[in-house]
N, C-alpha and C positions, 0 to 999 in steps of 0.2 A: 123338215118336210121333204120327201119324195115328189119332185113333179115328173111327169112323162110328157114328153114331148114328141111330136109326129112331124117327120120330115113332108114340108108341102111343095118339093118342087124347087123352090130356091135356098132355104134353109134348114140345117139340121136340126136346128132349135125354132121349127116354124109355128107351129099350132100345139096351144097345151089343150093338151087329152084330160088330166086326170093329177091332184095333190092326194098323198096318201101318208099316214103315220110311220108304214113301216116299208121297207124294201120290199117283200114277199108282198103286201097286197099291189105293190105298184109292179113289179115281174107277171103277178098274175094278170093288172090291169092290159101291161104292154105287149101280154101273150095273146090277147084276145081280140084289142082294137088294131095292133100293127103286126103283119105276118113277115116274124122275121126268123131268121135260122142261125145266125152266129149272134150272141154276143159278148165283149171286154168290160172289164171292170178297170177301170183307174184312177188312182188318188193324188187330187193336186195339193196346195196347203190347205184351203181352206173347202174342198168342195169333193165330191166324187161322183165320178161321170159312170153309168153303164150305156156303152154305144151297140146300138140293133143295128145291125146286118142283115141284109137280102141273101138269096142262094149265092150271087154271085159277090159278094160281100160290097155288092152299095150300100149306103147310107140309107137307113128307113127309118129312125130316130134316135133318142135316147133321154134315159132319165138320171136329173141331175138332184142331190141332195150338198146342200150347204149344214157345213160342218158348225154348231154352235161355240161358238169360245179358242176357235182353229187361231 
């Protein structure tokens, strides 16, 4: 499960937006409720993080998916 999450000021994992099935509806979701201009992709053991970026590359969210069976 894709969830997005939206940076509230104190945390980058502060308010969840949106669970989605696949990556692309959850990129779609995080293009339209968080306006962000840069983001990374990276894979830990069990998880992979995409982190959104501001122009000035602040933190403005990210969407994490847990890996089944990792």
């Amino acid at each position: 499960m894709w969830k997005v999450y939206k940076y509230n000021g104190h945390y980058i994992m502060g308010d969840l937006i949106s669970s989605h099935k696949t990556e692309k509806a959850a990129l779609k979701k995080a293009t339209k409720e968080i306006d962000f201009k840069f983001s990374e992709r990276e894979k830990k053991k069990d998880q992979i993080f995409i982190w959104l970026d501001g122009e000035t590359y602040k933190p403005m969210g990210v969407i994490v998916h847990k890996i089944k069976g990792a």
